[in-house]
C-alpha positions in Angstrom: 10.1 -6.1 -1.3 9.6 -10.0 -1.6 11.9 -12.1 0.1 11.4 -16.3 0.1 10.1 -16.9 3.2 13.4 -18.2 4.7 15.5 -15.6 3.8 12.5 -13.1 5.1 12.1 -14.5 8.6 16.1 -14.8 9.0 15.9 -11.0 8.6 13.2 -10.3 11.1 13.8 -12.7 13.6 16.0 -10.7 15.6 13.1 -8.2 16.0 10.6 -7.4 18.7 7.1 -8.2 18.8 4.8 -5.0 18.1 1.3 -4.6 17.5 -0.5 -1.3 16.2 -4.7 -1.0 16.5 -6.8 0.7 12.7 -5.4 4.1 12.3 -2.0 3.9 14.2 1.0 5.3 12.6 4.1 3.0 12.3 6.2 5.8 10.8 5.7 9.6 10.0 7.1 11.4 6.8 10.1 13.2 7.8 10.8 11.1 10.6 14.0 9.3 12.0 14.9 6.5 9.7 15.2 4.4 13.3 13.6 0.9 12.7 12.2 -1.3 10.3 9.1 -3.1 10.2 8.3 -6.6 9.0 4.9 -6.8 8.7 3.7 -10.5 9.7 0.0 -9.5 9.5 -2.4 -6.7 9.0 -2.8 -4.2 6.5 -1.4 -0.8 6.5 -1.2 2.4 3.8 1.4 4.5 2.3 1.0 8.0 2.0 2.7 10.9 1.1 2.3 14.9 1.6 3.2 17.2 -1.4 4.5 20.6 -1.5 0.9 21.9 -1.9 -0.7 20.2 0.9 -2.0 17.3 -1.1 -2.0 13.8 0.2 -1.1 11.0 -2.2 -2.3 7.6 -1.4 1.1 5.6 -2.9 0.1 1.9 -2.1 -1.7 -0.5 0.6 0.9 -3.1 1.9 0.0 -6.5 3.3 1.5 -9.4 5.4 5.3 -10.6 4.0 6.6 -6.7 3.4 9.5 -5.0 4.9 8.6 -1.3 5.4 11.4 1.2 6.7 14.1 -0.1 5.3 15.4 2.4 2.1 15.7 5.4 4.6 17.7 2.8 7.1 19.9 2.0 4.4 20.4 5.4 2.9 20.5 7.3 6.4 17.6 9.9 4.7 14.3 10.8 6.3 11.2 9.2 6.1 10.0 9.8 2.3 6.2 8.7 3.2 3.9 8.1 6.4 2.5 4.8 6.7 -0.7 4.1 8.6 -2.2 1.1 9.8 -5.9 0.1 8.0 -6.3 -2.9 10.5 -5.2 -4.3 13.3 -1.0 -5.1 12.3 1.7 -7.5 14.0 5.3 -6.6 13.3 8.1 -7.7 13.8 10.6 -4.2 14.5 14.2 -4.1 13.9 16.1 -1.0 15.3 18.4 0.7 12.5 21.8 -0.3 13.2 21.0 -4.3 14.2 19.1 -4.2 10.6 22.2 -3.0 8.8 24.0 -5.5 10.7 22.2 -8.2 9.5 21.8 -6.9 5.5 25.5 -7.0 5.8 25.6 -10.8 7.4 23.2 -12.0 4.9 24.8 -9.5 1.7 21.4 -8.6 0.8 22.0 -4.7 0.3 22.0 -4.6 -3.5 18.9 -6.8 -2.9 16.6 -4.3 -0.6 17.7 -1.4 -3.1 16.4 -3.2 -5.9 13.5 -3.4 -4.6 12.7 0.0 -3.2 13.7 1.5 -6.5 11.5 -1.1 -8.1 9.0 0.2 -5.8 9.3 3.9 -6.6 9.2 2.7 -9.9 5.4 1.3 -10.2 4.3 4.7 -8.2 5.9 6.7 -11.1 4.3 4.4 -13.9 1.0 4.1 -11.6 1.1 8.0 -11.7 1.5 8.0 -15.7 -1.1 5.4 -16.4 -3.5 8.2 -14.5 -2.5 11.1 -17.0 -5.7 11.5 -19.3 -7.9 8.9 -17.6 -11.5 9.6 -16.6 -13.0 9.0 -13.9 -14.9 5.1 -14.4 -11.4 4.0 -15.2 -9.6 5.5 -12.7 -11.6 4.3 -10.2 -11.9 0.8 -11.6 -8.3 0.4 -12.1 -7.3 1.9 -8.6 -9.5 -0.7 -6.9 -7.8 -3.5 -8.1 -4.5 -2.3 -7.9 -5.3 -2.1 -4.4 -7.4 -5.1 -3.4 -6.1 -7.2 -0.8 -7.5 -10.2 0.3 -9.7 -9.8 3.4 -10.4 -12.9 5.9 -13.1 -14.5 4.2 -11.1 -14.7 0.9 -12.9 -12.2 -1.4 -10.8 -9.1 -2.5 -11.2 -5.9 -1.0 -10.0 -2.7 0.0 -10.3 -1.3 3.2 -10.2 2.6 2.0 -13.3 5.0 2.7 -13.9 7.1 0.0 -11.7 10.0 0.5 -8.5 7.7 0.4 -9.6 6.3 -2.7 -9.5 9.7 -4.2 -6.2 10.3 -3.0 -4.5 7.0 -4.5 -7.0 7.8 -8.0 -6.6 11.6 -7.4 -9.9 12.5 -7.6 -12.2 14.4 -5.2 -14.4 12.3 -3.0 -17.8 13.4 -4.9 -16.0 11.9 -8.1 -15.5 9.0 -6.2 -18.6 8.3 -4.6 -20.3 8.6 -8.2 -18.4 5.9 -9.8 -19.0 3.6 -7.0 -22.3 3.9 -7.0 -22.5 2.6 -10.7 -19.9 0.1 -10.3 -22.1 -0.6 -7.3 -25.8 -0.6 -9.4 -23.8 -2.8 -11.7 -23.2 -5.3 -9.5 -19.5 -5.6 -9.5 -18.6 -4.4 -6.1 -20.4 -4.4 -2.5 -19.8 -1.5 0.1 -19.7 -1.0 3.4 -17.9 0.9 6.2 -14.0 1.6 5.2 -14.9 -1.3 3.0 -15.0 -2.2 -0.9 -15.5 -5.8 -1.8 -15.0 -6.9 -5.4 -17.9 -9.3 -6.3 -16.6 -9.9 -9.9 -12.8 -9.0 -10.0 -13.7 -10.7 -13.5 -15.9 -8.4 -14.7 -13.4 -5.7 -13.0 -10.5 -6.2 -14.9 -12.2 -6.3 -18.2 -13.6 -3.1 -18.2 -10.3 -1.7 -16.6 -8.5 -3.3 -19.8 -11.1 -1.5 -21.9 -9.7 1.7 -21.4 -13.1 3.7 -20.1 -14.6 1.7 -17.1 -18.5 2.4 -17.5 -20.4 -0.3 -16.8 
């Protein structure tokens, strides 16, 4: 959800300092809908269990998001788990000050919108994956994911079994179609770490519909 930055701040100001190190969890699925998080910087994942054991990889959030905040306002559980990639700063809001303070500021209707807008792109995100192969999965999951890192350049910070779970493919699928992208010299790898060399070049072949290079 994308506040101004006024409005955003005015929100989590009231909350604490916390910091999480790679690989913590701020939340669990299932868990007590007890804070929210305002991420100020750092990179974390969302991801969710299915029925069958599966892990879906929903989306990579970045500095300026609120996370936590639909199951605070709707008193449910914890709909997804959300880990952190890199080292994160947040500021933390327990529950009941951050309903306090959507209620000051009137900014329910606001938050809703955009959690359902939210759950939203996952569902179209999962239909645009419905008959794709595997070069244009893989392309097109790579940019939706991309961040940028500290130099600048777009990356993602996924190894290769968490890109399979937001493309849902199996790692060996994966790990093929890097490799060409790779060979064709529009992405560099390295350890939990893609970096798109010509997000260009990317993009085109993702609007092409078949993503072989």
């Amino acid at each position: 959800m994308a506040f101004d930055a006024s409005t955003w701040w005015r929100l989590a100001r009231d909350g604490g300092e916390r910091r999480f190190a790679a690989r913590d969890v701020l939340m669990s699925q299932g868990g007590p809908p007890d804070v929210v998080h305002f991420l100020v910087s750092g990179r974390v994942k969302v991801t969710r269990h299915t029925f069958d054991g599966d892990v879906i990889l929903l989306s990579v959030r970045g500095p300026g998001s609120i996370i936590g905040e639909l199951s605070v306002l709707d008193g449910g559980r914890r709909s997804a788990t959300v880990t952190a990639l890199d080292a994160c700063l947040t500021r933390t809001i327990v529950a009941e000050r951050f309903r306090a303070r959507v209620r000051e500021l009137d900014l329910r209707d606001e938050l809703l919108k955009g959690a359902i807008a939210l759950v939203r792109e996952n569902e179209a995100w999962n239909a645009e994956l419905v008959g794709l192969a595997a070069g244009p999965r893989v392309v097109r999951t790579l940019l939706r994911l991309a961040t940028p890192g500290p130099d600048g350049a777009l990356e993602v910070v996924l190894d290769q079994t968490e890109l399979g779970q937001a493309a849902r493919l199996v790692r060996t699928g994966v790990a093929a179609e890097l490799a060409r992208l790779r060979r064709a010299g529009v992405i560099a790898t390295g350890r939990r770490r893609i970096v798109l060399t010509d997000p260009v070049r990317l993009r085109a072949l993702a609007g092409s519909g078949h993503g072989n290079v």
